[in-house]
Short mmCIF file of the C-alpha atoms (twelve columns), coordinates in Angstrom:
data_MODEL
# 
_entry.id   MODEL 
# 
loop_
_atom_site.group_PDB 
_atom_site.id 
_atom_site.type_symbol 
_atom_site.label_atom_id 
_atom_site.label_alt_id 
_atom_site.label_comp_id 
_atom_site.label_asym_id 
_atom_site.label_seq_id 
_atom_site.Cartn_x 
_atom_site.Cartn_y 
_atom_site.Cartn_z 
_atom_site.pdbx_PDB_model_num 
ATOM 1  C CA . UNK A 1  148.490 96.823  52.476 1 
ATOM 2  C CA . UNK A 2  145.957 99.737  51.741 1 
ATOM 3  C CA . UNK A 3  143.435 101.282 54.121 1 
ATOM 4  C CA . UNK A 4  140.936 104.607 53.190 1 
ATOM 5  C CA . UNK A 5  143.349 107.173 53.773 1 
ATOM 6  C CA . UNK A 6  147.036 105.352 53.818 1 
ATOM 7  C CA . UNK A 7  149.187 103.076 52.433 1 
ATOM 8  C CA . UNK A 8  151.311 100.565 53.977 1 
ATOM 9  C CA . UNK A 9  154.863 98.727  53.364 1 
ATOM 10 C CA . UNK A 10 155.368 95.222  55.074 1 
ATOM 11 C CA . UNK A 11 158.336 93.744  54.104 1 
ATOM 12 C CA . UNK A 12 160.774 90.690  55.211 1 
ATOM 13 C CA . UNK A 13 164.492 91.209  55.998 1 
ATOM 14 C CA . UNK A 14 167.010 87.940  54.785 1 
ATOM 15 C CA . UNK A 15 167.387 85.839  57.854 1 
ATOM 16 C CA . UNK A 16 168.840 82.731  59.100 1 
ATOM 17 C CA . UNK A 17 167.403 78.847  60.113 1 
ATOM 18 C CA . UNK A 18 168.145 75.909  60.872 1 
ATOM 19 C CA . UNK A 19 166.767 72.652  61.648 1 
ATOM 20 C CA . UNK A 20 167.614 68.739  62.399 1 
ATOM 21 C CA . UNK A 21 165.937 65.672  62.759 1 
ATOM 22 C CA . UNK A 22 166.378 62.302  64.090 1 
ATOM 23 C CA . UNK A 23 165.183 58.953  62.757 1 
ATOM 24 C CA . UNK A 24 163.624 55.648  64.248 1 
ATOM 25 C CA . UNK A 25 163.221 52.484  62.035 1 
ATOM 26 C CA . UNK A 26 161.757 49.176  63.465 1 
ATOM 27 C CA . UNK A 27 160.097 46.147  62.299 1 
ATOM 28 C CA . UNK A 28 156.596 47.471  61.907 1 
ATOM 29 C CA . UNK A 29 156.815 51.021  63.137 1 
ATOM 30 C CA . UNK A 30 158.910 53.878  62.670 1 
ATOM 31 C CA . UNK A 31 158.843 57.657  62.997 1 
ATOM 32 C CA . UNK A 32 161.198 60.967  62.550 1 
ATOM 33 C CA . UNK A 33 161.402 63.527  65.035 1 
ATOM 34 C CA . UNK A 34 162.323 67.233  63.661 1 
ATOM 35 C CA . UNK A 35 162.937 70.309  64.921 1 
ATOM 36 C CA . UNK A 36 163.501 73.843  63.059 1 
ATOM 37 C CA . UNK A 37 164.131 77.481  63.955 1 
ATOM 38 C CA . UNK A 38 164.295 80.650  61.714 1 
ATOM 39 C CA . UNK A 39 165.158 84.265  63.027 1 
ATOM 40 C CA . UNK A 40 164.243 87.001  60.933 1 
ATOM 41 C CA . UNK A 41 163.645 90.864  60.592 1 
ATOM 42 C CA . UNK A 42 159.737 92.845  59.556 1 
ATOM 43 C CA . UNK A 43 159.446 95.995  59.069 1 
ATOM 44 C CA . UNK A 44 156.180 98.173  58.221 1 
ATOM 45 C CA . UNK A 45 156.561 101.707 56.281 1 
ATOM 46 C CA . UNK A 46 154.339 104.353 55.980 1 
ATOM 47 C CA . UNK A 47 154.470 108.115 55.559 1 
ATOM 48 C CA . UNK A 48 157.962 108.084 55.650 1 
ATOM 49 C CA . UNK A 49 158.591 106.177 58.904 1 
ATOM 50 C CA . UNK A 50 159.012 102.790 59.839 1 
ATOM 51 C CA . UNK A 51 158.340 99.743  62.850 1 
ATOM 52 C CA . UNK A 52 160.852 97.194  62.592 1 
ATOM 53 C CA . UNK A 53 160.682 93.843  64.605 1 
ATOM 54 C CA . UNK A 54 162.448 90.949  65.127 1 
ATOM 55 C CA . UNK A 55 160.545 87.228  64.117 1 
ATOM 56 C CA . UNK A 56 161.442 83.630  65.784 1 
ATOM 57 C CA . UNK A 57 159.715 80.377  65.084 1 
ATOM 58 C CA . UNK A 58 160.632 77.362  66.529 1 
ATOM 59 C CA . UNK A 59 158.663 74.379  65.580 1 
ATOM 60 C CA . UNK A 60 158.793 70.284  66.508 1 
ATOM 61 C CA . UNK A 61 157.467 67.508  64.207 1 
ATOM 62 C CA . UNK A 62 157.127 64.100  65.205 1 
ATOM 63 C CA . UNK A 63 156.083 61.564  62.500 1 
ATOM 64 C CA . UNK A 64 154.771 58.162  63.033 1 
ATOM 65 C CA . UNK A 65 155.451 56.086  60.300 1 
ATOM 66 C CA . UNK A 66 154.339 52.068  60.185 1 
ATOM 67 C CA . UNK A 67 155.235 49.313  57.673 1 
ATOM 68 C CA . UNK A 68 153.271 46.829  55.977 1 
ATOM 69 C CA . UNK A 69 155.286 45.179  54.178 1 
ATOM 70 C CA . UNK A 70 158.034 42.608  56.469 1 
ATOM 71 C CA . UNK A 71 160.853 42.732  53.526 1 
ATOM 72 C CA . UNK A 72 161.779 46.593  53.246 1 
ATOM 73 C CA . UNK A 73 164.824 47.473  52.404 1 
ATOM 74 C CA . UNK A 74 166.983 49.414  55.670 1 
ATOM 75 C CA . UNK A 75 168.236 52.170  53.324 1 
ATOM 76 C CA . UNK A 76 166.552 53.740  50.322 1 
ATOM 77 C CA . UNK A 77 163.467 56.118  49.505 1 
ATOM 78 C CA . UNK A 78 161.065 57.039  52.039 1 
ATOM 79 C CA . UNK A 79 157.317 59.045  51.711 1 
ATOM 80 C CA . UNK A 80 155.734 60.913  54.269 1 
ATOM 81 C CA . UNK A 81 152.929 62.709  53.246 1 
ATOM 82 C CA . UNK A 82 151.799 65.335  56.005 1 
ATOM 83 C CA . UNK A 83 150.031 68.563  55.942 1 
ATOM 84 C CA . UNK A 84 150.114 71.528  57.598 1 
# 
């Protein structure tokens, strides 16, 4: 980052996350529920000092997902488009 009369560092430390979901399948209607969490370090430098701070994010997805077609197979490839 630049301003008029300084320049500044921002920068991302290696962290950790996780996440899990769990699936519903039925005859005509289905959907996944997820969940994922990431812990990481930010720092800003400038001038020769420095502001570091810890980051969390948590976040909870639920797709819906429904069928149109009666003979689908119980196991095999899935699509879910989403966007974000």
């Amino acid at each position: 980052m630049t301003g008029p009369s300084a320049t500044v560092d921002a920068a991302f430390k290696p962290g950790y996350s996780f996440g899990g979901y769990l699936g519903q399948l039925g005859n005509k209607l289905g959907g996944e529920l997820r969940y994922s969490y990431a812990s990481n370090e930010m720092e800003l430098s400038s001038g020769g000092k420095s502001f570091k701070m810890t980051g969390r994010t948590q976040a909870v997805h639920y797709d819906l997902a429904f069928y149109f077609n009666d003979k689908r197979p119980r196991c095999g490839p899935t699509c879910w488009p989403a966007a974000g």
